[in-house]
C-alpha positions in Angstrom: -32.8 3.9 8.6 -30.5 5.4 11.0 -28.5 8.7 10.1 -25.1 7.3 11.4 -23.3 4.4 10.1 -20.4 3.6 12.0 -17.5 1.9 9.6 -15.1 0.2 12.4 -12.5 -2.1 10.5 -11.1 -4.8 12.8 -8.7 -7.4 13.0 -7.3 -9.6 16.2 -9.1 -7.2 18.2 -11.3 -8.2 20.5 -10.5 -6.4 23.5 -10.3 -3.1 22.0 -13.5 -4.2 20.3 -15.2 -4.2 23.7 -13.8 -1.2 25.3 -15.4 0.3 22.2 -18.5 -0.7 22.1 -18.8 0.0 26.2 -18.6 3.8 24.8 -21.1 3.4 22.5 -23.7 1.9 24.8 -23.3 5.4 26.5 -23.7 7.7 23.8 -26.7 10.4 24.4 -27.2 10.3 21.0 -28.9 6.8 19.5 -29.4 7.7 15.8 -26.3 5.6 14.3 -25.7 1.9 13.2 -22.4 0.3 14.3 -20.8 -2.1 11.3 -18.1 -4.1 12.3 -15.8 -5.9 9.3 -13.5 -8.8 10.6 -11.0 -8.9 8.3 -9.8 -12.1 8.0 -8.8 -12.4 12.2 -7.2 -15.5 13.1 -8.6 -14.2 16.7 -12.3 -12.8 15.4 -14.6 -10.8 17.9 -17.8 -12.0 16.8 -18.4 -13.1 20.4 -17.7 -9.8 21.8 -20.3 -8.5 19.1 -23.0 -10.6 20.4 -23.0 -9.2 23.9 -24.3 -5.8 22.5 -26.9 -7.1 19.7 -29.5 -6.5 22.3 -27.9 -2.6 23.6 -26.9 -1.6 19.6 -28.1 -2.1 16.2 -24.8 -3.6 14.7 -24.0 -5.3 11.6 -21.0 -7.7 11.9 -19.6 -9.1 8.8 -16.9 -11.0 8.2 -14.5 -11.1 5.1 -10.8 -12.7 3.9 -8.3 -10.1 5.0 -7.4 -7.5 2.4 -6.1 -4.7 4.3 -7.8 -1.9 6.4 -9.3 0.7 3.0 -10.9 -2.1 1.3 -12.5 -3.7 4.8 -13.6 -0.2 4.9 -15.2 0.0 1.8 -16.8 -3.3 2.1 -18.8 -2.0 5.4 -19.5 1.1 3.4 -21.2 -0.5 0.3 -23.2 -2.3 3.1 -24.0 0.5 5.4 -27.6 1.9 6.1 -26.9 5.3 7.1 -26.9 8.5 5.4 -23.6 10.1 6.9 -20.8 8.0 7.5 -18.3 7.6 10.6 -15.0 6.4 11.3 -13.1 5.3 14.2 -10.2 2.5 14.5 -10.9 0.1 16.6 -8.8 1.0 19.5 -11.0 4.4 19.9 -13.0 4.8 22.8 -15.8 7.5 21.9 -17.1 10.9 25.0 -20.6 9.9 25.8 -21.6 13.2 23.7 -20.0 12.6 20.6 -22.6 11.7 18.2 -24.9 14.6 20.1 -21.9 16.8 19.5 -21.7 15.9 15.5 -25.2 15.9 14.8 -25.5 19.2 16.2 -22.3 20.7 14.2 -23.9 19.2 11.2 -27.4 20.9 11.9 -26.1 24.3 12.8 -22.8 24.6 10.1 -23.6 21.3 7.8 -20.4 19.8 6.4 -20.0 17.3 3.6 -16.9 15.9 5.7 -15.7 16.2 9.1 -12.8 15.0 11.4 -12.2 15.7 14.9 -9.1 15.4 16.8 -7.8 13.0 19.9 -7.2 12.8 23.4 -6.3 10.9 26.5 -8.1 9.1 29.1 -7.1 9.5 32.6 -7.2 5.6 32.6 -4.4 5.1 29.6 -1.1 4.1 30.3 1.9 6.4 30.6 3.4 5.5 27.5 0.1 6.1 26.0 -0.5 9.1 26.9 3.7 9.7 26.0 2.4 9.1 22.8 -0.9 10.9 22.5 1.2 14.1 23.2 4.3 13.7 20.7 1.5 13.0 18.0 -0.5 15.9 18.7 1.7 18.7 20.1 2.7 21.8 18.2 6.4 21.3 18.8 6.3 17.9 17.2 3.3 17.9 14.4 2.6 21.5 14.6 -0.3 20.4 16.2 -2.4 19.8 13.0 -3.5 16.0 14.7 -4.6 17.7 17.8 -6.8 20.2 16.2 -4.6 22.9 15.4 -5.5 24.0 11.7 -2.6 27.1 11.6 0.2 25.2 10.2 -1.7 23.4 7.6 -5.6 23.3 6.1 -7.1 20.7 8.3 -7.1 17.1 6.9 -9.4 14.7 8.8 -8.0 11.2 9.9 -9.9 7.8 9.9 -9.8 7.6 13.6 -12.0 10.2 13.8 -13.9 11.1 10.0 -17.3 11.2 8.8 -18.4 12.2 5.1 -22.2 11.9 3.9 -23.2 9.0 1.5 -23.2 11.8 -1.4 -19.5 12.1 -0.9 -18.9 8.6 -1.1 -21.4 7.7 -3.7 -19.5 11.3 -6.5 -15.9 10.5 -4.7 -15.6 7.3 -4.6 -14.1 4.9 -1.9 -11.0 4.2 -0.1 -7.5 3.6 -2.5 -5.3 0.8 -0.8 -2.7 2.5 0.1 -0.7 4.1 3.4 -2.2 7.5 3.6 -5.3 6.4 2.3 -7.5 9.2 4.5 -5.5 11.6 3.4 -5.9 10.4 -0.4 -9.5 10.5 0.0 -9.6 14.1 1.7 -7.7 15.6 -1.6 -10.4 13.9 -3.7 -12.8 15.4 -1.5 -11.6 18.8 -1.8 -11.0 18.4 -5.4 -14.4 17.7 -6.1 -16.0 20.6 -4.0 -17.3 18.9 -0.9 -16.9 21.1 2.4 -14.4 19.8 4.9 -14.4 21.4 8.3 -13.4 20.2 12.1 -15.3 20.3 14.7 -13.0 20.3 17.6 -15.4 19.5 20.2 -15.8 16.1 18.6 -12.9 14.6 19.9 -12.4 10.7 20.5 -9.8 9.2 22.9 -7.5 7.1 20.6 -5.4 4.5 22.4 -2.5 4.4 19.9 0.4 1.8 19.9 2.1 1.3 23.5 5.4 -0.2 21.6 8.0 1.9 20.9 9.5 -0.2 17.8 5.8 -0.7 16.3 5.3 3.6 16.5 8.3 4.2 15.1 7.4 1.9 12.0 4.1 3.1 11.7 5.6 6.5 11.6 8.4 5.6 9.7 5.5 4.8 6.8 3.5 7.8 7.4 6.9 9.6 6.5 7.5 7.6 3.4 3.6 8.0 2.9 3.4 11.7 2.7 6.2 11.4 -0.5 4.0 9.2 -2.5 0.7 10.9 -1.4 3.2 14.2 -3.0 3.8 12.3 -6.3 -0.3 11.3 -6.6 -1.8 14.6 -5.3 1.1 17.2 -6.9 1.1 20.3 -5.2 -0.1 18.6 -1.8 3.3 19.2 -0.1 3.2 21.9 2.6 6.2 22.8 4.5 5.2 21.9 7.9 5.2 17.9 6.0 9.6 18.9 5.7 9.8 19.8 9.0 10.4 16.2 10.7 12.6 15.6 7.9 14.5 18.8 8.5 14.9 18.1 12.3 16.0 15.1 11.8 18.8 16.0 9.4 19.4 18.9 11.9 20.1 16.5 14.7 22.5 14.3 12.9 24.1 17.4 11.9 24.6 18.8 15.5 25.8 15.5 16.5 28.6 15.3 14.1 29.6 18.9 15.2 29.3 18.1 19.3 32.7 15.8 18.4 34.2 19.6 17.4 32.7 21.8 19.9 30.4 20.1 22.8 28.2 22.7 23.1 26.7 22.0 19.7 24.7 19.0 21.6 22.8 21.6 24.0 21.0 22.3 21.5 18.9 19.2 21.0 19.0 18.9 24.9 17.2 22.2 25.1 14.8 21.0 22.4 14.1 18.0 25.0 13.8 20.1 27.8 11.3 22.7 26.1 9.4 19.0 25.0 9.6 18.2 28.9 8.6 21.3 30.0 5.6 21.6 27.8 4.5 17.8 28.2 4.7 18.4 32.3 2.6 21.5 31.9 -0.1 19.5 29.8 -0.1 16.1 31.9 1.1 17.6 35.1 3.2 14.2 35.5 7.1 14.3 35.3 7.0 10.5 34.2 4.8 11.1 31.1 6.7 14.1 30.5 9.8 12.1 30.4 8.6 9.4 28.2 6.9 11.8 26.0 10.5 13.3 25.4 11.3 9.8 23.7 8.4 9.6 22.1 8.8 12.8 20.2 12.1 12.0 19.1 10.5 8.4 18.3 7.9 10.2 16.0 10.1 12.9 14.2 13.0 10.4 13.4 10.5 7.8 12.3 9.0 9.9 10.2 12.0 12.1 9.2 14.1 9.0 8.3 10.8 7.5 6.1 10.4 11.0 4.3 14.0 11.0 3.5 14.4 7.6 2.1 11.3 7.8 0.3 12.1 11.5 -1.2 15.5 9.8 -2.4 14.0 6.7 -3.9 10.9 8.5 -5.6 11.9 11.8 -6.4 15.8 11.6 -7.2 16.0 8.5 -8.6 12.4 8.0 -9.8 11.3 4.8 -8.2 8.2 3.9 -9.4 5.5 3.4 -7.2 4.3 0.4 -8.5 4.8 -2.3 -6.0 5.6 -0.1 -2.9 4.6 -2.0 0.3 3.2 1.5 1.3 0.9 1.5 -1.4 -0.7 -2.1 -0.6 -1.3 -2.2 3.7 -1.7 -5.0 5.0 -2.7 -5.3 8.6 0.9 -6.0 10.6 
């Protein structure tokens, strides 16, 4: 049986599929299994798959589409290994990786682990735009990117692994947005050890279209209120702080009509964003467009926190029914 089981929901993927499983041929490491679930894809991958049944042990199944937590938890109850893995499907994984892990895990063992993202050289501007306004201190404090000082580190399903005897006292996936997160809390709840291993990073591709990030954000804002109103006392402050901006700017805007000079003051937030995005790409065009996409990510998510905090905690919305609470792939 291998140690590794790789649980990789998909759906109309197929390309992404590939450039995946290209990094996985590669991997110095061989002890894993690679489980693919199709979840209900009008454009499946299966012929993708069958390219690499001869280079990887893989396990594709395919299944009516249900959403991306329970086509996880389908590949889990069918899984061989004893440690489980997660990446999304538009990951592409350092040849190391699983050398890296199983090496953490035999020197500081951890029931669960997550790592944090980067950038290829080969990703698109925008792409990399986006890596950096999802991972930088001055937008997310840097908790995504594998800075654990503004909050205790909660591992994402781009990048997560949790033994079988998590899964098997914790229980699976809930169907909701925030479902990693949900899980982590149950994990900690329950005793297991969580820990990152920053030197187990994946490169994560993310979404190259402006409108779809700021909706996924958008939900990871209204996400982090109901994950507040499952998991009381899960609210940190660094969770506000996009909400905060976000008020802050509407604020100074309202105020530039009075006195100009009230406006500088987001401009010099975008110019310290600039400034720092140049330094860490060394490209004035990324730096540029990551500018937009920070102000993308903390008004997506700001504006979701805020409309979510009003609904669900002033006037008690129930969260019964919440489109956030039932994801389906969009």
């Amino acid at each position: 049986m291998p140690y590794f089981s790789l649980i990789i929901p998909v759906y109309n993927r197929p390309d992404e599929v590939q450039e995946l499983l290209d990094s996985l041929v590669l991997q110095t490491e061989k002890d894993f299994e690679v489980v693919i679930i199709e979840d209900g894809s009008p454009v499946p991958c299966k012929y993708i798959v069958d390219q690499y049944t001869e280079k990887l042990n893989i396990l594709y199944l395919q299944k009516p589409n249900s959403g991306r937590s329970y086509t996880r938890n389908y590949g889990m109850e069918r899984a061989n290994g004893d440690y489980f893995i997660f990446f999304d499907s538009d990951c592409i994984i350092p040849p190391h990786y699983f050398e890296t892990v199983k090496k953490n895990l035999q020197e500081s063992y951890s029931d669960c682990f997550g790592g944090p993202d980067n950038a290829l050289d080969s990703f698109s501007d925008m792409q990399k735009a986006i890596n950096y306004s999802m991972t930088s201190f001055f937008t997310t404090g840097g908790i995504r990117g594998g800075n654990t000082q503004m909050e205790k580190f909660k591992p994402r399903t781009f990048n997560m692994g949790f033994s079988r005897q998590v899964y098997e006292k914790v229980g699976a996936f809930n169907n909701m947005f925030g479902e990693d997160i949900d899980l982590v809390l149950r994990i900690e709840k329950a005793g297991f050890s969580i820990v990152l291993y920053k030197d187990a990073y994946v490169y994560h591709k993310r979404r190259v279209d402006l409108k779809k990030f700021f909706k996924q954000v958008n939900q990871f804002g209204i996400g982090r209120i109901n994950l507040s109103i499952i998991h009381p006392g899960s609210m940190k402050l660094v969770h506000t702080l996009p909400a905060v901006f976000t008020l802050g700017c509407a604020l100074l805007i309202l105020l530039s009509f009075w006195k100009p000079y009230f406006f500088d003051l987001i401009l010099l937030y975008a110019l310290l964003i600039f400034l720092d995005a140049h330094f860490r790409t060394k490209s004035i065009k990324i730096a540029g467009l990551a500018v937009i996409t920070s102000f993308v990510q903390l008004w997506g998510y700001g504006l979701g926190f805020l409309k979510a905090f009003w609904e669900k905690k002033i006037l008690g919305k129930s969260l019964e029914n919440d489109e956030t609470m039932t994801r389906i792939y969009k």
